[in-house]
C-alpha positions as CSV (number, residue, x, y, z in Angstrom):
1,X,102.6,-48.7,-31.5
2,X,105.8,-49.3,-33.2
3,X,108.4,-46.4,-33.9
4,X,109.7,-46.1,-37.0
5,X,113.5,-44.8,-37.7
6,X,113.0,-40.9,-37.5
7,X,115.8,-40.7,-40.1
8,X,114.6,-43.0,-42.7
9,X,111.0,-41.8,-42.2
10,X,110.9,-38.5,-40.3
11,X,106.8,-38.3,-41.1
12,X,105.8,-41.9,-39.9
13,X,108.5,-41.0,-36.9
14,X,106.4,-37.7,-35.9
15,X,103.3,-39.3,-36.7
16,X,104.1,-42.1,-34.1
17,X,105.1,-39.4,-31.3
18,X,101.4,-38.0,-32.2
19,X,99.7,-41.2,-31.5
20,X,101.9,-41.8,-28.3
21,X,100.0,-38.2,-26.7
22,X,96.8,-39.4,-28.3
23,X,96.9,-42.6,-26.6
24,X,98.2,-40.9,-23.1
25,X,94.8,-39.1,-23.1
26,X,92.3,-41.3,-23.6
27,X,89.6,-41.6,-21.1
28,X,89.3,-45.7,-20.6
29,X,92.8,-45.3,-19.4
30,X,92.5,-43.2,-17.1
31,X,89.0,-43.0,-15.4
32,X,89.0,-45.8,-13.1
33,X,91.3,-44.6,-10.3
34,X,88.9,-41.3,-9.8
35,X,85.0,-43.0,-9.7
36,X,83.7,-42.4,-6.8
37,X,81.6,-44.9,-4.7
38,X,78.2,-46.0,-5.8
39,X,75.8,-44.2,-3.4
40,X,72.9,-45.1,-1.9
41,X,70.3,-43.4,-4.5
42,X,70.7,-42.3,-8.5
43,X,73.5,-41.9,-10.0
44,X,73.5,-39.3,-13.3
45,X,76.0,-38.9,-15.7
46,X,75.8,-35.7,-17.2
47,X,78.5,-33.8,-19.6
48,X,79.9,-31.7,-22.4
49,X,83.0,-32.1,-25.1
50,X,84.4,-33.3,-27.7
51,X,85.8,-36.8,-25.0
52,X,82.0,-37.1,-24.4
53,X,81.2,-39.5,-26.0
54,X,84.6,-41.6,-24.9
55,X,84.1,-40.4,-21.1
56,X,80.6,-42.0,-21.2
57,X,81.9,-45.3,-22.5
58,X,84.6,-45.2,-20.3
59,X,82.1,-44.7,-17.2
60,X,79.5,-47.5,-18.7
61,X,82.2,-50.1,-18.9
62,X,84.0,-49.2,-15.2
63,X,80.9,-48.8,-13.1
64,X,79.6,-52.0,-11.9
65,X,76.8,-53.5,-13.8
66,X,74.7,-54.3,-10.9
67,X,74.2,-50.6,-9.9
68,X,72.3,-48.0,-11.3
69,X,73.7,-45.6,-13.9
70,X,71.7,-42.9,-16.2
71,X,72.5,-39.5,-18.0
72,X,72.6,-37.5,-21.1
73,X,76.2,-36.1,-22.1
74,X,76.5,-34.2,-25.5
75,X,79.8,-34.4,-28.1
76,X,81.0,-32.8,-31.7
77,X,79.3,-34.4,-34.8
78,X,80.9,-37.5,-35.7
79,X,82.8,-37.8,-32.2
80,X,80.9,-40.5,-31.1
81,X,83.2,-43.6,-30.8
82,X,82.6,-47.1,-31.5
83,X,80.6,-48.7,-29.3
84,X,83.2,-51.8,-27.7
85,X,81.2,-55.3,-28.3
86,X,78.8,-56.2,-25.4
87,X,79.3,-53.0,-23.8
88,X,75.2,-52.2,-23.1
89,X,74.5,-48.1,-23.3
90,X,73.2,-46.9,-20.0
91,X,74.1,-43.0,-20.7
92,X,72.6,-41.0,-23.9
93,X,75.1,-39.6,-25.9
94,X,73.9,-36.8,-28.5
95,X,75.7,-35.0,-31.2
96,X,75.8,-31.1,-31.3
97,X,77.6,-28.4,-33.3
98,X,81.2,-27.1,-32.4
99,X,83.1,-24.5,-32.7
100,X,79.4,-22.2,-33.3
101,X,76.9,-24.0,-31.7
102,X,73.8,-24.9,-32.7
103,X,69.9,-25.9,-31.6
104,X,71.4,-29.2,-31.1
105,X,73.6,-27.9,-28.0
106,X,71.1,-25.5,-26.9
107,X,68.1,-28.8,-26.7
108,X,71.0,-30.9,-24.6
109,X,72.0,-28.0,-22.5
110,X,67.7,-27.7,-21.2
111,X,67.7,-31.1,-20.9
112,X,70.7,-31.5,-18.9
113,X,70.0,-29.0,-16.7
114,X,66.0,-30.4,-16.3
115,X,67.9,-33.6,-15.3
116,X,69.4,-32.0,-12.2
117,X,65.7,-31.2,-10.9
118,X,64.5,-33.3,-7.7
119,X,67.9,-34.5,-6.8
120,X,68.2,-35.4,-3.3
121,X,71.4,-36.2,-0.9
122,X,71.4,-39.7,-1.5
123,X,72.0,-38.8,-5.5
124,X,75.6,-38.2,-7.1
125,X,76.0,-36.4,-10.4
126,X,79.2,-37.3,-11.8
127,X,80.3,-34.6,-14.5
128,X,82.3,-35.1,-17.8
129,X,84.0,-32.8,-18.6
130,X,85.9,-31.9,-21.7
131,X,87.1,-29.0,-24.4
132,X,84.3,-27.8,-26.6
133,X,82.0,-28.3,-23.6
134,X,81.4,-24.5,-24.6
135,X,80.0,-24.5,-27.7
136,X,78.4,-27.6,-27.1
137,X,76.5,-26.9,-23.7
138,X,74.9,-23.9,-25.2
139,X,72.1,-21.9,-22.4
140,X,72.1,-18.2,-23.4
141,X,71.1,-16.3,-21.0
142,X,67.9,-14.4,-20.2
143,X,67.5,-12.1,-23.4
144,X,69.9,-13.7,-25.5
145,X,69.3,-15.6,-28.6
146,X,70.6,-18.3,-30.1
147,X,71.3,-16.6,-33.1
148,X,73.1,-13.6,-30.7
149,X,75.0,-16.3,-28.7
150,X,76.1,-18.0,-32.5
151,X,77.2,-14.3,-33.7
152,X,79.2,-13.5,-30.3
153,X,80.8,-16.7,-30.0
154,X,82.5,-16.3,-34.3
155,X,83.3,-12.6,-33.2
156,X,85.9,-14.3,-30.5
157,X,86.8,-17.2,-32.6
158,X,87.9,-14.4,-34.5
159,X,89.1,-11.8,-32.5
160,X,92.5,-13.2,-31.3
161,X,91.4,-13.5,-27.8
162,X,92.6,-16.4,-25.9
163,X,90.7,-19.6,-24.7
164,X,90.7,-17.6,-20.9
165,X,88.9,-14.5,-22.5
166,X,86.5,-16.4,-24.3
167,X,85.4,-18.8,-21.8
168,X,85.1,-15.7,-19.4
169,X,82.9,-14.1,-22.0
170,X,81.0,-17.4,-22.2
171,X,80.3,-18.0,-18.6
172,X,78.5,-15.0,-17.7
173,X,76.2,-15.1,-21.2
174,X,75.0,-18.6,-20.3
175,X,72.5,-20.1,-18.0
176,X,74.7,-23.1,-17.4
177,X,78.3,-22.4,-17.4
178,X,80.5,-20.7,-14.5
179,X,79.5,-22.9,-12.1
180,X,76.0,-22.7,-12.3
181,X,74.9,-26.5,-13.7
182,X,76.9,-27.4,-10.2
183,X,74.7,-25.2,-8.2
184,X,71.5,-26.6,-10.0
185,X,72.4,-30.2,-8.7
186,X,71.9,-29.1,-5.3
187,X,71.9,-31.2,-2.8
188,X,73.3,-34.1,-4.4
189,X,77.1,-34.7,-4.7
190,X,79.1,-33.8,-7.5
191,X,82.3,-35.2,-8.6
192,X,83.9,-33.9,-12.2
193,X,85.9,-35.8,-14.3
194,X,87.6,-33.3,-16.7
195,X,90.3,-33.7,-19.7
196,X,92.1,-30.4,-19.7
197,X,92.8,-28.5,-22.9
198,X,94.2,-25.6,-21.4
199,X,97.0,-24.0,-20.6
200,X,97.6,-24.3,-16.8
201,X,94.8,-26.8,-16.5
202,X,92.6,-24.5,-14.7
203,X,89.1,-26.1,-14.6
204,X,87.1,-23.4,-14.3
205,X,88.9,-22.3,-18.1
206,X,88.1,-26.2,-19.2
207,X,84.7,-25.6,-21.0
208,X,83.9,-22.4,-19.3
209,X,84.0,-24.9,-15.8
210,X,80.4,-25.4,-15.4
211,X,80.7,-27.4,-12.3
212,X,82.9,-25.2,-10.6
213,X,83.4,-21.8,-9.1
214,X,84.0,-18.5,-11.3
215,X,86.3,-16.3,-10.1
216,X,85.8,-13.7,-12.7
217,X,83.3,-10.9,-13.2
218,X,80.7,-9.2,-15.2
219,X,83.2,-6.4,-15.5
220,X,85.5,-8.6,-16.7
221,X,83.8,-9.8,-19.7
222,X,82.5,-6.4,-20.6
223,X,86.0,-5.3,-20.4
224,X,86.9,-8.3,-22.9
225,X,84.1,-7.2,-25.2
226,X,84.9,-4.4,-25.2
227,X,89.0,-4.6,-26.0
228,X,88.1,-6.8,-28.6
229,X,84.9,-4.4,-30.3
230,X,82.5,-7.5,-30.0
231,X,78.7,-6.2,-29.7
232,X,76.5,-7.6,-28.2
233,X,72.9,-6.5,-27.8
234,X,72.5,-3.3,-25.7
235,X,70.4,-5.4,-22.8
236,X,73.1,-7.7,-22.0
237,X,75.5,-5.1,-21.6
238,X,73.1,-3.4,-19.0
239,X,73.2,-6.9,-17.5
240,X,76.7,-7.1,-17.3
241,X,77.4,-3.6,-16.0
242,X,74.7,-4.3,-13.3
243,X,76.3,-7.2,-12.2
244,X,72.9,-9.0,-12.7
245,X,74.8,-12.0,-14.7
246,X,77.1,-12.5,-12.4
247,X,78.2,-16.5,-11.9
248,X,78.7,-18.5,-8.3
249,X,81.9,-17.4,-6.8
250,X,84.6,-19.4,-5.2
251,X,83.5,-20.0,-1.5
252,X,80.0,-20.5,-2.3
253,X,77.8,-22.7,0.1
254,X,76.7,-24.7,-3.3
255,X,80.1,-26.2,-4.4
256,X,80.1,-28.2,-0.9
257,X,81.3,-31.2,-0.9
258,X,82.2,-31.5,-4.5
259,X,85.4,-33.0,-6.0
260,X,87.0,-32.4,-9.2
261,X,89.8,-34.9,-10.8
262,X,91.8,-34.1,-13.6
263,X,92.3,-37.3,-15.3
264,X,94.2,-36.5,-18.5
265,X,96.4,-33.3,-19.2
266,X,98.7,-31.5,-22.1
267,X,101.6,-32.1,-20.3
268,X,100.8,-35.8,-19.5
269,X,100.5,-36.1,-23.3
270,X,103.4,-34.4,-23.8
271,X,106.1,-36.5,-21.8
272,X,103.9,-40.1,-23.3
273,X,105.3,-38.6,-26.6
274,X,108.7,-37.5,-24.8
275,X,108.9,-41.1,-23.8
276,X,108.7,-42.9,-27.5
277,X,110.8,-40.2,-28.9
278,X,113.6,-41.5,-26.0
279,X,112.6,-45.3,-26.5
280,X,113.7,-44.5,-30.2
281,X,117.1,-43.2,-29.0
282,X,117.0,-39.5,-29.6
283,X,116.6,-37.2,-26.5
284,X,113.5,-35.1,-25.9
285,X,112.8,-32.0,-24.5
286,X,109.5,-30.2,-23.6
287,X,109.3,-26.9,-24.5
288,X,106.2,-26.4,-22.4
289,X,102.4,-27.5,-22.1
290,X,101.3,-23.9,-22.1
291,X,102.3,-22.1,-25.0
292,X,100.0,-19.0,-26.2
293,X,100.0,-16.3,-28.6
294,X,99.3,-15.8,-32.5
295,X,99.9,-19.2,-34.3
296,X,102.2,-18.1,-36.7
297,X,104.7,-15.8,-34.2
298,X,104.9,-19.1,-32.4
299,X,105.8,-21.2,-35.2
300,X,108.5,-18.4,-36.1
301,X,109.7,-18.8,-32.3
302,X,110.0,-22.1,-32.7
303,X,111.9,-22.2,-36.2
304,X,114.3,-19.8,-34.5
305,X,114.8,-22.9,-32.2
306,X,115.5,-25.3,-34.4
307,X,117.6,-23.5,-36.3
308,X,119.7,-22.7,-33.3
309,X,120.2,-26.5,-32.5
310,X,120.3,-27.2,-36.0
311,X,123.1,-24.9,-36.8
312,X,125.0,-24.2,-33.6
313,X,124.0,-27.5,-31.6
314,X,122.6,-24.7,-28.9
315,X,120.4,-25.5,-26.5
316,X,120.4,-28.7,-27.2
317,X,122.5,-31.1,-29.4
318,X,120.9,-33.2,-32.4
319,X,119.5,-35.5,-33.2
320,X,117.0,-34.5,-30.9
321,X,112.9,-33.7,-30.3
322,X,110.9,-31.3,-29.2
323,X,107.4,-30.6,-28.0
324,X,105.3,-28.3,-27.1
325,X,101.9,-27.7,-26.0
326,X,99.3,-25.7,-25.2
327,X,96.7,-23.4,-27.0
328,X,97.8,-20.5,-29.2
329,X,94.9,-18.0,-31.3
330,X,94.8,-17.3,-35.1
331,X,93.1,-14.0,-35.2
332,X,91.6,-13.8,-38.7
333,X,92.3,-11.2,-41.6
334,X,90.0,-9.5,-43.5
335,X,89.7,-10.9,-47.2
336,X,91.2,-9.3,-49.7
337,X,88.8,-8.4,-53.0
338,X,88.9,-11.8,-55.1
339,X,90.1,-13.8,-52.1
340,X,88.8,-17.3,-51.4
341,X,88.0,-17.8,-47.8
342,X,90.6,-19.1,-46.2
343,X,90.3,-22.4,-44.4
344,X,92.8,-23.9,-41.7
345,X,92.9,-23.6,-37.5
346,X,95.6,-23.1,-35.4
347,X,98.0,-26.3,-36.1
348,X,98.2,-25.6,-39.7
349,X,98.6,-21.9,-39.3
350,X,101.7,-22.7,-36.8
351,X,102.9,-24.9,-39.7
352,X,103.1,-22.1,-42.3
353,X,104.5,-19.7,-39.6
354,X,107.2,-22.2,-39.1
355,X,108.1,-23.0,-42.5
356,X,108.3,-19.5,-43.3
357,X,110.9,-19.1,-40.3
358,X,112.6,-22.3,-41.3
359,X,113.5,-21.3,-44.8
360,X,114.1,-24.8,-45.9
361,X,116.1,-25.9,-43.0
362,X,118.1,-29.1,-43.8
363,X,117.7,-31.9,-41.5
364,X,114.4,-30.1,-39.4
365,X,110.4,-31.7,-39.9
366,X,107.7,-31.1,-37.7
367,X,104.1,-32.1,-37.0
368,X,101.7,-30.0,-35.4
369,X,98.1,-31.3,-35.0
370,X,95.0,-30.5,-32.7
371,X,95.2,-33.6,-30.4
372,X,91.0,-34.0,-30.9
373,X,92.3,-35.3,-34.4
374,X,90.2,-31.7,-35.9
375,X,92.3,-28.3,-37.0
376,X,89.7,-25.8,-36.7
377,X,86.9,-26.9,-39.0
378,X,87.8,-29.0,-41.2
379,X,88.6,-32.6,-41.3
380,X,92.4,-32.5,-41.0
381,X,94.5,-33.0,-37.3
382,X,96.9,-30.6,-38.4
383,X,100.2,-30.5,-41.3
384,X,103.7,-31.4,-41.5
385,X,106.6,-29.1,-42.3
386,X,109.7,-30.7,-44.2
387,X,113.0,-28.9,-45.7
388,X,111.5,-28.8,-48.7
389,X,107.6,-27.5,-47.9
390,X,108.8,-24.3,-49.4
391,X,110.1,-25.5,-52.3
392,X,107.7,-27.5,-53.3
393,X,104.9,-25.2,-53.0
394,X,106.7,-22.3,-55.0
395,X,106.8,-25.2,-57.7
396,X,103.1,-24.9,-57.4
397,X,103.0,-21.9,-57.5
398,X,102.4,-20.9,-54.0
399,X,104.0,-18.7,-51.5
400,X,103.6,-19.5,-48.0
401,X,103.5,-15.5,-47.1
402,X,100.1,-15.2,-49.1
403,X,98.2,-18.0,-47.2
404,X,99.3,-16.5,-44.6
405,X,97.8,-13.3,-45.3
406,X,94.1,-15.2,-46.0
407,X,94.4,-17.5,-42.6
408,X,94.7,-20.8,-45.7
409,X,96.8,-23.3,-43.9
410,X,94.5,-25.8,-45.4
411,X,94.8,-24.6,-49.0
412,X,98.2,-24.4,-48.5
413,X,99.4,-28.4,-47.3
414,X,96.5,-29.8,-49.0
415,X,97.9,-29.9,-52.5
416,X,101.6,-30.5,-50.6
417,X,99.7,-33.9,-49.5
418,X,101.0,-32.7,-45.9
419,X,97.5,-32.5,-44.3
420,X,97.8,-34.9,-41.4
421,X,94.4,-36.6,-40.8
422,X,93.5,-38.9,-38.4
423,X,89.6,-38.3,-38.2
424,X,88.4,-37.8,-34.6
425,X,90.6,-39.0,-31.8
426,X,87.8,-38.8,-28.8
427,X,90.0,-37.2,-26.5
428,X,91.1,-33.5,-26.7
429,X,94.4,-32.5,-25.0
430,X,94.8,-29.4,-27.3
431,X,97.5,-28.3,-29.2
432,X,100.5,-30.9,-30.2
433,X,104.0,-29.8,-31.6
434,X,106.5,-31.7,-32.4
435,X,110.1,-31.1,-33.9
436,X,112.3,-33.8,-35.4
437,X,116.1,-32.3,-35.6
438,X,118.5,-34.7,-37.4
């Protein structure tokens, strides 16, 4: 990749930093250094995420040719990669629905876990993990339908509860998360592979950590539900208050022996992009990898931010960068009568939030973009924020504070032709922020 000068072309300049995480995080780099040793029966590959299907072909073409490999690991629509020239397929890859999931994910997830049956000692079972492994390894639990799980899982996407309350939610309403597709390989070994998309890379948060211990309760996701005035059918919550759903805790006999690498990270991606911004001559600073909160407060933070440096050269002097990470919420409004829907995810609704606090800013662009190369739903990475976003949408007709108030990044930088699209980038590192301060 070749930087462009951030002055004469502040978009292609952000645009480049983008790529720079992108490329930090992709699995073929990256895998080698943590596959374990061939052992002396099967090995099965077996997985969830949106890096699926770039994990598998990363594990086909690193794992000796001579020795046995099989497995079934399920991805996003459409995030299937490229299949490299000569590379032969050894592990199925299938195609499932994400963020709701669908009888897609719910078939892989039974056949998944019937592939962990009759496993012996001699077998490893190496796990791929990724984010979206959520939605996509879909197992309701006993009682719970698909159609319940679907309705639950847009209630959260909705709520404004973060990725730690949903995945806790998650775990104890599935057959397969919190630990418990771990426990099912019993006794073989298992070693996970995970990409984080997280804040604090916990893996037990990274796709509801279905190959590792669960350190939170049924009263804890009944206390989540319940904060957040989800319902969920009056037999579950029996369950719940029971205990009777309750995952494999940490300390449990069945997570013996098993190892877990983390073999790409947020704040890996982070300092790649740090790095190009340097090698262009500007200095970088990294706001953190584990940012939270409503979308649009934290675009207003950091507008305050760059204000600060743009105008008072405090706390840091421009020209400068900086990044951030992490994974914040967009808790969704109610539609007003005559509304469109309003379509977008989190990196475009940090985009309005910060133009808002910006306020036309001379000398300040930014890029924010869901590192999987989707924003939500729809088939844009994220946007990009100029001086003059505002000003050019008010010639359109458009205020930024009324997309806001129908959740519309989307309809909002679409007609601005500041959508930033990349299509899918087969790795998922989560949120990417970048400011450009001249």
């Amino acid at each position: 990749m070749t930087a462009t000068n951030p002055a004469a072309d502040p978009r292609a300049f952000l645009e480049h930093l983008y790529q720079a995480a992108v490329q930090r995080a992709l699995p073929l780099h990256n895998t080698e250094a943590h596959l374990p040793p061939v052992p002396k029966g099967r090995t099965i590959v077996l997985g969830a995420g949106k890096a699926g299907g770039s994990m598998a072909q990363a594990v086909e073409a690193l794992w000796p040719a001579d020795a046995p490999l099989e497995g079934l690991v399920v991805t996003r629509y459409h995030h299937i990669p490229p299949r490299p020239a000569g590379l032969p397929q050894r592990i199925e890859i299938v195609e499932a629905a994400h963020p709701v999931p669908d009888a897609a994910g719910l078939a892989a997830a039974q056949r998944i876990l019937q592939m962990t049956q009759g496993l012996t000692k001699d077998d490893l079972v190496l796990c791929l993990i990724s984010g979206g492994g959520s939605a996509l390894l879909t197992l309701p639990a006993d009682g719970l339908s698909l159609e319940d799980k679907q309705a639950i899982n847009k209630a959260l996407l909705n709520s404004g509860a973060n990725i730690g309350e949903m995945n806790c939610v998650r775990k104890h309403l599935s057959r397969i998360k919190g630990g418990r597709l771990a426990a099912a390989c019993a006794p073989a070994a298992v070693v996970t592979l995970t990409i984080s998309d997280v804040p604090g890379d916990d893996p037990s948060v990274i796709a509801s950590g279905p190959t590792v211990p669960d350190a939170s309760s049924c009263a804890d996701a009944l206390a989540i539900l319940k904060r957040y005035n989800i319902d969920i059918p009056a037999a579950l919550t029996a369950q719940l208050e029971s205990g009777a759903l309750e995952t494999p805790k940490p300390g449990d006999k069945a997570f013996d022996g098993h190892a877990v690498h983390m073999i790409a990270t947020p704040q890996q991606s982070l300092e790649a992009a740090a790095t190009a911004a340097r090698a262009a001559g500007l200095a970088a600073y990294i706001l953190s990898d584990e940012m939270e909160g409503e979308s649009r407060e934290v675009g207003k933070v950091h507008a305050a931010l760059a204000r600060a440096v743009a105008l008072h050269g405090q706390p840091f002097s421009r020209p400068c960068v900086i990044l951030s990470g992490g994974e914040t919420t967009v808790t969704v409004r109610p539609r007003q009568p005559g509304d469109a829907k309003g379509r977008g995810g989190r990196a475009g609704e940090f985009c309005m939030g910060l133009a808002l606090g910006l306020q036309g800013q001379p000398g300040v662009y930014a890029l924010a973009a869901d590192t999987d190369g989707i924003d939500g739903m729809e088939d844009n990475a994220g946007a990009f924020v100029a001086p003059d976003t505002l000003k050019r949408a008010i010639a359109k007709g458009m205020k930024v504070d009324r997309y806001l108030d129908r959740n519309d990044a989307y309809g909002y930088f679409e007609p601005l032709g500041d959508l930033v699209v990349t299509g899918p980038t087969h790795t998922n590192v989560n949120d990417f922020r970048a400011l450009l301060i001249l």
